[in-house]
C-alpha positions in Angstrom: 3.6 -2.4 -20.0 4.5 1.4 -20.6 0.7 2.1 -22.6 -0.6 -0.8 -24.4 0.0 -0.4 -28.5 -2.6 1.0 -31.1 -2.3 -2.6 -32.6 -3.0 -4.3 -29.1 -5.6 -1.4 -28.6 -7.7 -2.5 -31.3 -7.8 -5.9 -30.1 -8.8 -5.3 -26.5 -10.8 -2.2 -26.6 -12.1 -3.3 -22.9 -8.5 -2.6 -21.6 -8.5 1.0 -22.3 -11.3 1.7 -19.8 -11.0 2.0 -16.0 -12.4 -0.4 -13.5 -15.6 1.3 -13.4 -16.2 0.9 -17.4 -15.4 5.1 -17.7 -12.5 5.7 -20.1 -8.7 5.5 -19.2 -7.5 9.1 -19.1 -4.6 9.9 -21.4 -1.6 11.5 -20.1 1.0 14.4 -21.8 4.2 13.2 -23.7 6.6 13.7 -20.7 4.4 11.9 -18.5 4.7 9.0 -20.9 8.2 9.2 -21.5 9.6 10.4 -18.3 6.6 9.1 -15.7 5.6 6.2 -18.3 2.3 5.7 -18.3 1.6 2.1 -17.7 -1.4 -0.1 -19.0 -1.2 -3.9 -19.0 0.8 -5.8 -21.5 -1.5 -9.4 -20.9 -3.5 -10.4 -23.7 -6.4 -13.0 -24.1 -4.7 -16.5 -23.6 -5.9 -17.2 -27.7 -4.1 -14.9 -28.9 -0.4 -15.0 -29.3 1.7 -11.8 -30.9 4.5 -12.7 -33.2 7.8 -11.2 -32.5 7.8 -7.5 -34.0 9.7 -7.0 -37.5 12.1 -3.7 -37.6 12.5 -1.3 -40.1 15.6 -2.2 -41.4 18.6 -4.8 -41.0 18.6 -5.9 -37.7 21.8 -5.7 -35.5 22.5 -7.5 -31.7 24.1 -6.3 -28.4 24.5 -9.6 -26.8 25.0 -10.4 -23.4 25.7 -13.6 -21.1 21.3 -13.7 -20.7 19.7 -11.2 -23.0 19.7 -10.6 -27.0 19.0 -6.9 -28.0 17.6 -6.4 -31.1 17.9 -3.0 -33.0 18.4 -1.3 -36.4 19.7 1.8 -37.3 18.0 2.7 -40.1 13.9 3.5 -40.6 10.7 4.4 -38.3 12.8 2.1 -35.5 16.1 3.4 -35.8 18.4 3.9 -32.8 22.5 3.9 -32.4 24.1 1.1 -30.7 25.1 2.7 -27.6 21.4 2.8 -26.8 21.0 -0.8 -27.4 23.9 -1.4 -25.3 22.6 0.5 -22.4 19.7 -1.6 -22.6 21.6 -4.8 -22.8 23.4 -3.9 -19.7 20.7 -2.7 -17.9 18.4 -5.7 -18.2 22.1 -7.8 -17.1 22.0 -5.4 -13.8 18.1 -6.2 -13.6 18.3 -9.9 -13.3 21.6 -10.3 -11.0 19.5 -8.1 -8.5 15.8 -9.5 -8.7 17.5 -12.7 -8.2 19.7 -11.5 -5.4 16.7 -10.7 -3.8 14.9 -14.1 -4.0 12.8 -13.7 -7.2 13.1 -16.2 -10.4 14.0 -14.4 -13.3 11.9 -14.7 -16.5 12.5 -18.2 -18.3 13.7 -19.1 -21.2 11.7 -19.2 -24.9 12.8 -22.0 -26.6 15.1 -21.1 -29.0 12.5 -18.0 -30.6 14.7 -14.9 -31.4 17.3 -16.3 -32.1 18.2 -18.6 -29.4 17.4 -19.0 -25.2 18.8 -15.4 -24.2 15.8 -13.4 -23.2 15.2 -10.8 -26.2 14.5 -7.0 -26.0 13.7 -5.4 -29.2 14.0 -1.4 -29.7 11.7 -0.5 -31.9 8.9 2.7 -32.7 5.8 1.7 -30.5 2.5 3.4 -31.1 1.0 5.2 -28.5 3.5 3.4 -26.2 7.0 3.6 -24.6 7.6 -0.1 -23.7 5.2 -3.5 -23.9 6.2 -7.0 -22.1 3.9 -9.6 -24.4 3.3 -12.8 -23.2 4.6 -15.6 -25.9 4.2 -19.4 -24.8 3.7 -21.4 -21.5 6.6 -22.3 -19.2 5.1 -24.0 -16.6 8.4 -24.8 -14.1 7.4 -24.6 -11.6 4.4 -22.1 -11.8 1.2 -23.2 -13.8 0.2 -20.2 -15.0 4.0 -19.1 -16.1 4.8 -17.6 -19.7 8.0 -16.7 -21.2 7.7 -13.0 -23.1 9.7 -10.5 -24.7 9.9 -6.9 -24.3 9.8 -4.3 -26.7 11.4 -0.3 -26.0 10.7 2.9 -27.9 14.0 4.7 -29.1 12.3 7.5 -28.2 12.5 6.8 -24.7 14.9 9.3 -23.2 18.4 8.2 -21.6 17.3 9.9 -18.5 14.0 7.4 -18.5 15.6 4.2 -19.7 17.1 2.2 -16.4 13.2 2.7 -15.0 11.3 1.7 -18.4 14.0 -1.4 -18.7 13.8 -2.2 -14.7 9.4 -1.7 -15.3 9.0 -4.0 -18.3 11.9 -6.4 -16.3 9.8 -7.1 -13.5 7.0 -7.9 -15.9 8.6 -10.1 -17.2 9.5 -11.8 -13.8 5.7 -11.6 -12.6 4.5 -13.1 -16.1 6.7 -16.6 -15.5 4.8 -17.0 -12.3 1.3 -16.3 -13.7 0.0 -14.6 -16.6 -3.8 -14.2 -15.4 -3.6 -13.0 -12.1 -6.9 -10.7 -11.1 -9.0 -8.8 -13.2 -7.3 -5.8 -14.3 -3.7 -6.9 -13.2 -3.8 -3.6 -11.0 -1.3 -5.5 -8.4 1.0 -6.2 -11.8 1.2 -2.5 -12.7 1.8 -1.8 -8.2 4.5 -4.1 -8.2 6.4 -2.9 -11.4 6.2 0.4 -10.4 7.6 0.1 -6.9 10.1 -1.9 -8.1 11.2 0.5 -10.6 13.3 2.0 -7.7 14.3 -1.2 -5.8 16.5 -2.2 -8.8 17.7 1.3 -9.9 17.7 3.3 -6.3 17.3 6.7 -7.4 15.6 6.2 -10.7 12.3 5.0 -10.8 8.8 7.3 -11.0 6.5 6.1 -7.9 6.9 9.2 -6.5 6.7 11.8 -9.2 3.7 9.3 -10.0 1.7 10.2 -6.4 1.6 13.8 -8.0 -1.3 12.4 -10.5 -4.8 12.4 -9.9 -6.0 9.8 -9.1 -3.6 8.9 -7.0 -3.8 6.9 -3.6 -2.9 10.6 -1.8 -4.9 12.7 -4.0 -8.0 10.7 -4.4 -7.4 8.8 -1.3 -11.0 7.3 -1.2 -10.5 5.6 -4.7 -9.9 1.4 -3.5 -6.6 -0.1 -4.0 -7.4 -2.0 -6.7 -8.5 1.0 -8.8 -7.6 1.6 -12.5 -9.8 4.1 -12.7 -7.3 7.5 -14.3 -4.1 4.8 -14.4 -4.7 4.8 -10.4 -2.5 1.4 -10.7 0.7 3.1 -11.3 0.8 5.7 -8.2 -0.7 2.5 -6.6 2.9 1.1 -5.9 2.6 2.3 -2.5 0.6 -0.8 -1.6 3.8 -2.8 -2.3 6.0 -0.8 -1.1 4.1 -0.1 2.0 3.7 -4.5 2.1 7.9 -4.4 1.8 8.4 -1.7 4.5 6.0 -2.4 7.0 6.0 -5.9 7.2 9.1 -6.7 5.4 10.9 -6.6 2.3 10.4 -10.0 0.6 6.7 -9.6 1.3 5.1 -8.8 -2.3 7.7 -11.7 -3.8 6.0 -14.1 -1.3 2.5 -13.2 -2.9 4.0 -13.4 -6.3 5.3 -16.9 -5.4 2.2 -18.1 -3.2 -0.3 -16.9 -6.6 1.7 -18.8 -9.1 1.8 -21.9 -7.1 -2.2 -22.8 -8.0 -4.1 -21.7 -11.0 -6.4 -18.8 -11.5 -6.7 -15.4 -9.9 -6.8 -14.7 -6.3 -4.0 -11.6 -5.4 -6.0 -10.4 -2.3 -6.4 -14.0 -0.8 -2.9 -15.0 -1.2 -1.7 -11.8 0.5 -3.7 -12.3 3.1 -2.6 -15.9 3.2 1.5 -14.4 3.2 0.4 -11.7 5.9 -0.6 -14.6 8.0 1.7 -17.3 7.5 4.6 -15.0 7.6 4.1 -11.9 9.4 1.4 -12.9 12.1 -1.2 -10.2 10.3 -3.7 -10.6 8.0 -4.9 -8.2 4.8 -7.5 -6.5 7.2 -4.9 -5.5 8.8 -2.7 -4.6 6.1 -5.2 -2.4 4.4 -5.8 -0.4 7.7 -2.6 0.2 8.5 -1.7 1.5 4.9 -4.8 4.3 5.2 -2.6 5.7 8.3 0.7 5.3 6.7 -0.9 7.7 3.5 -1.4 10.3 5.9 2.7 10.8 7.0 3.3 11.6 3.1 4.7 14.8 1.8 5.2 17.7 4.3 3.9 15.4 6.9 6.4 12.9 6.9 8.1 12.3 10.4 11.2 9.6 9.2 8.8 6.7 11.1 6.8 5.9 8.2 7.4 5.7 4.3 11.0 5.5 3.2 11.1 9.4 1.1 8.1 10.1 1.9 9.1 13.6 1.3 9.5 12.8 -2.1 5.8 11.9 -2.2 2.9 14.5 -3.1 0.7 15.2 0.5 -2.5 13.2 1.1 -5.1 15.6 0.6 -7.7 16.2 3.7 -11.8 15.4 3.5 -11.8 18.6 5.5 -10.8 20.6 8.4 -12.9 21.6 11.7 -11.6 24.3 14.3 -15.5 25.3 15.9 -17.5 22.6 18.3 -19.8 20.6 18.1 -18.7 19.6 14.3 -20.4 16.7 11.8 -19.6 15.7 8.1 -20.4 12.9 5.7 -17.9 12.0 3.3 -19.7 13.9 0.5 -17.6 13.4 -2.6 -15.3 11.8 -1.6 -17.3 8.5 -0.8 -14.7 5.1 -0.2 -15.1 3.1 -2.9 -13.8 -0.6 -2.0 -11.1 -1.8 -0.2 -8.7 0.8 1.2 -10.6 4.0 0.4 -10.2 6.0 3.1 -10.5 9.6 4.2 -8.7 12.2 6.1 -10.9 14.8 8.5 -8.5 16.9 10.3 -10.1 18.5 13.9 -8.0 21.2 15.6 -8.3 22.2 19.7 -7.0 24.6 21.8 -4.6 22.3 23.5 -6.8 22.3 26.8 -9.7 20.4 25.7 -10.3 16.8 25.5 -11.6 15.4 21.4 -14.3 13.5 21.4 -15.1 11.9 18.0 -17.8 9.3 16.9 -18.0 7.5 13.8 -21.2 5.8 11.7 -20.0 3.8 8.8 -22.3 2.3 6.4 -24.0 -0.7 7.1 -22.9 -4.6 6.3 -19.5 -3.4 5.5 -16.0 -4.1 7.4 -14.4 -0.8 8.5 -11.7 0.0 10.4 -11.7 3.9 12.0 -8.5 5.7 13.6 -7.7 8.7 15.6 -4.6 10.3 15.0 -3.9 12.7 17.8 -1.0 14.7 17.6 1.0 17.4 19.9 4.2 18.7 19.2 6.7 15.9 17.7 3.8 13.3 19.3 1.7 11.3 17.3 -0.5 9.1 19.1 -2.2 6.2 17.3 -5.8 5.3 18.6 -8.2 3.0 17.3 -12.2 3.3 17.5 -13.6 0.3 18.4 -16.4 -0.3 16.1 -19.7 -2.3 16.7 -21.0 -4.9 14.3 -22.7 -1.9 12.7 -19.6 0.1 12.0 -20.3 2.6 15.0 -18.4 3.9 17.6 -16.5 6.4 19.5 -13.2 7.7 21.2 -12.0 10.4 23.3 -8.8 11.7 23.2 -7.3 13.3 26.5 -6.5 17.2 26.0 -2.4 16.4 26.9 -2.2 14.0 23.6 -4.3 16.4 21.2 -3.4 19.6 19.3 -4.8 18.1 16.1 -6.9 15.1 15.7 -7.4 12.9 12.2 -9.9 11.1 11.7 -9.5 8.2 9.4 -11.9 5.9 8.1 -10.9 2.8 5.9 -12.7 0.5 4.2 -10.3 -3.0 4.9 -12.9 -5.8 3.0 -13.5 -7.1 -0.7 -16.9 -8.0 -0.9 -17.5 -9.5 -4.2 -15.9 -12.2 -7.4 -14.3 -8.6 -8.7 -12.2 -7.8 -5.9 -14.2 -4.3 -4.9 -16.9 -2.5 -2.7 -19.4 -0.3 -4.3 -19.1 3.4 -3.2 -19.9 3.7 0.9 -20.7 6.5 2.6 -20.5 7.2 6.4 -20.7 9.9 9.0 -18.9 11.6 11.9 -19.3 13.8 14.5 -17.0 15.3 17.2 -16.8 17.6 20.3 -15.1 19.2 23.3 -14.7 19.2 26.8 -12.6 21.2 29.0 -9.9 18.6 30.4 -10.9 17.3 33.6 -7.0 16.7 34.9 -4.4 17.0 33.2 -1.6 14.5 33.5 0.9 17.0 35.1 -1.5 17.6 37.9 -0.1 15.9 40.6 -3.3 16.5 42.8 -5.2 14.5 40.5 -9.3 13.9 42.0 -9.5 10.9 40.2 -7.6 7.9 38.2 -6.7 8.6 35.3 -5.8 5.8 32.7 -4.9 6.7 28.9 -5.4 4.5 25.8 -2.2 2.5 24.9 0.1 3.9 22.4 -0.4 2.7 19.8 -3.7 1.1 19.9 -3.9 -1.4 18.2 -0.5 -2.7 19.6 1.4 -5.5 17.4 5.1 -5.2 19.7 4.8 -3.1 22.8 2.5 -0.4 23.9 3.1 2.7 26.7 -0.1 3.0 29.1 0.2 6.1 30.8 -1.7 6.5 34.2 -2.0 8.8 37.3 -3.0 8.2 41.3 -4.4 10.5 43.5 -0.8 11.7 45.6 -0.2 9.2 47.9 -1.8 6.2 46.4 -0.6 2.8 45.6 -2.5 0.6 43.0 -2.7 -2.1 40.6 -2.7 -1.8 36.3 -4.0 -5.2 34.8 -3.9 -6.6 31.6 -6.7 -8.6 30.9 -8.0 -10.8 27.8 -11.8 -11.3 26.7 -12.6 -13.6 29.0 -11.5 -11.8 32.2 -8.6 -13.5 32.8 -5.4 -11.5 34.5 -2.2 -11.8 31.4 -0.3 -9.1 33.0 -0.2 -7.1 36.4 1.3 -4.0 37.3 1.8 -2.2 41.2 2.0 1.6 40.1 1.6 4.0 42.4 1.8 8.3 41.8 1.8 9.1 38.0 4.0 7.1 35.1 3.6 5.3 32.3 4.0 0.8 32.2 5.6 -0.7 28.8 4.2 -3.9 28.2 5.5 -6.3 25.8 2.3 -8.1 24.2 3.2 -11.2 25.8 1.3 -12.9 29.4 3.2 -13.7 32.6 5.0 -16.5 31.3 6.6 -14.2 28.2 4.3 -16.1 25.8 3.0 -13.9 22.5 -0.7 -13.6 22.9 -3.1 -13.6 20.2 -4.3 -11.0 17.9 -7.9 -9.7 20.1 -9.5 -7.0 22.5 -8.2 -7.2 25.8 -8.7 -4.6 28.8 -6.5 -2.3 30.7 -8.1 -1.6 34.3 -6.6 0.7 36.6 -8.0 0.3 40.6 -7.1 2.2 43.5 -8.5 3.4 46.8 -11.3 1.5 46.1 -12.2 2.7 42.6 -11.5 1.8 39.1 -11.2 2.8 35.9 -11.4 0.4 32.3 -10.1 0.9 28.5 -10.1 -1.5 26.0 -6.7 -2.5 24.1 -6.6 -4.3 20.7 -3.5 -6.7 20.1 -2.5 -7.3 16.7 
């Protein structure tokens, strides 16, 4: 819901604090009305709102599925033209939500007036748009309710499509459940991001990255925070979901939590990222701490759709001198997909080596970005059951190096990790060959890009001149799944699959290089 009204307020005072128990932060007037401020419209299941009263005789813009009531006298006054707009924006709303595979929100039996779904414009306190819950509709979701939605006049024309398209979506998430997870911060995500998928052009994710919190401006916070209205900026998490593994991804999870009973968001995502997309939430979370980074002026076209639009994710901090060590300070994660961003810059002749210590009896994931040029190389650290480990990173990939850290586990019944802390440390070398040296002393075999691989990776390599040798692909167990003659300096593409084009799957396999009687071993993660 666009903030939750002063009569709801008085009723839940729990809802108006963040997920740590410290009060909501309020936001200015245009935020409201032209970022609208979101805070959740669910109420406890005893308690049922009546449908509001107006101010004065009450008039209707009907359409073929929705009933808009308004007056245009009183407090709740608003011309007809307004109430139009809204008629025929909700219309355009359902044809595309069900377009793309979604069921629309059910009918209420008859209440306001008869079965078309009802939006009432009317003066909201402290709010710009609510989506109550009103009775159970439980075809074919158990946990489904019908609801109405309710639109301050005030709202501005420029802000309407995205408030109407918001409270919409509620409406669709409420008829497959009404309770899921504490804090419904995955309800708030979801409207948010789809703000934009129904009205391309129109909705407020990305003017929303611009508050703080936000998942690039307080990139440790997890992404189930509420904390500061962290929810609403949070609608990168679907979006990433949509664009990274595909676009009917969050509707799965929507569908797969109103099938049973109860709460249980991050299970049945992981449960969609495995069924449908070979993944798994681990994965997920990891892999949206990396795609944070590319936002703003970093944004190369390969990750987030307008990225540019976005704010840029703020960096931990930034070393240039060597040997250099941090903590996260501050900035400490705080459950599942906090993350931070510690930039290291070379001299373009040195090779990076970084080493990372996260905090005990946690799952972490840790990444390298090295970057030279246009070039981005994606390397993973290959962490111990204690969170440790370390990479180095050949002077020919790295200009600038950033580290990334991420939290990827939920640890307890609320869906959260209590605040972790870790440490890092990183030096230099001198490159000992560089890969244009054709005179090379020694092999040379380079991580796979990326690392982890889920298609196809590049391994670059390099032979003294003259020499002929052999690049295998092997899984845990020593067994050969692919084989390669190379000979001089290049660079083999493999496909993720074994000799007999079969996908292989998700695990740490090794890359070994051997010539002229020597050889030469990296690790490769497949998922």
């Amino acid at each position: 819901m666009i903030r939750i009204a002063t009569a709801f307020a008085l009723l839940l005072p729990a809802l108006l604090l963040a997920h740590d128990g410290s009060p909501r932060l309020s936001r200015s007037p245009e935020e409201r009305f032209c970022g609208m401020e979101l805070i959740d419209p669910f109420l406890p299941e005893t308690y049922r709102p009546s449908r509001p009263t107006l101010t004065g005789p009450v008039s209707y813009r009907v359409k073929t599925n929705f009933r808009v009531h308004y007056t245009t006298r009183g407090a709740d006054s608003t011309s007809w033209q307004y109430a139009e707009s809204v008629a025929v924006y909700a219309e355009s709303c359902r044809a595309r939500v069900i377009r793309l595979g979604w069921y629309p929100p059910p009918p209420d039996q008859g209440v306001g007036g008869d079965d078309r779904y009802d939006y009432y414009v009317r003066q909201i306190s402290g709010a710009v748009g609510v989506t109550p819950p009103d009775s159970a509709y439980t075809n074919p979701f158990p946990d489904g309710y019908s609801s109405w939605i309710e639109v301050d006049p005030g709202v501005s024309w420029a802000s309407l499509r995205s408030l109407v398209a918001h409270e919409f979506h509620h409406a669709v998430q409420e008829r497959y459940s009404k309770f899921e997870q504490p804090f419904w911060w995955f309800y708030e995500n979801t409207s948010t991001w789809m703000e934009d998928i129904l009205f391309p052009g129109y909705g407020g994710l990305y003017g929303r990255t611009r508050w703080n919190p936000s998942p690039l401006l307080a990139t440790h916070y997890a992404i189930n925070s509420r904390a500061g209205n962290y929810e609403y900026p949070g609608g990168l998490w679907p979006k990433f979901l949509a664009e990274y593994y595909g676009a009917d991804v969050p509707r799965r999870v929507w569908d797969l939590c109103g099938r049973h009973s109860g709460d249980h968001v991050q299970q049945d995502t992981d449960s969609v990222l495995r069924t449908y997309c070979g993944s798994g939430i681990e994965n997920a979370v990891a892999h949206y701490a990396i795609w944070r980074y590319f936002t703003g002026t970093r944004d190369d076209n390969l990750h987030y759709d307008q990225a540019e639009r976005c704010t840029t994710a703020v960096l931990l901090r930034t070393h240039t001198t060597y040997p250099a060590s941090g903590t996260e300070g501050t900035w400490d994660p705080r459950g599942p997909g906090g993350m931070d961003l510690v930039e290291f810059r070379t001299n373009g002749s040195q090779d990076l080596t970084v080493s990372f210590n996260g905090a005990n009896g946690y799952t972490w994931r840790a990444y390298v970005l090295a970057r030279r040029g246009s070039a981005t190389y994606e390397q993973r650290i290959v962490l111990n059951s204690n969170g440790d480990g370390s990479i180095t990173i050949p002077s020919w990939m790295v200009l600038t190096a950033v580290l990334i850290p991420v939290v990827v586990q939920w640890s307890d019944a609320n869906d959260s990790t209590p605040a972790l802390t870790f440490s890092y440390s990183a030096s230099v070398a001198d490159a000992y060959a560089a890969m244009a040296d054709v005179e090379t002393e020694s092999l040379f075999l380079g991580q796979s890009i990326p690392n982890p691989v889920r298609d196809a990776a590049r391994i670059a390599y390099a032979l003294q001149q003259g020499e002929r040798g052999m690049l295998v692909i092997r899984d845990a167990a020593g067994s050969t799944v692919r084989e390669y003659a190379v000979a001089g300096q290049g660079t083999v593409a493999w496909d993720g699959r074994d000799r007999e084009g079969r996908r292989l799957p998700a695990g740490v396999l090794f890359c070994q290089l051997t010539a002229g009687g020597k050889s030469v071993r990296n690790k490769l993660i497949l998922e």
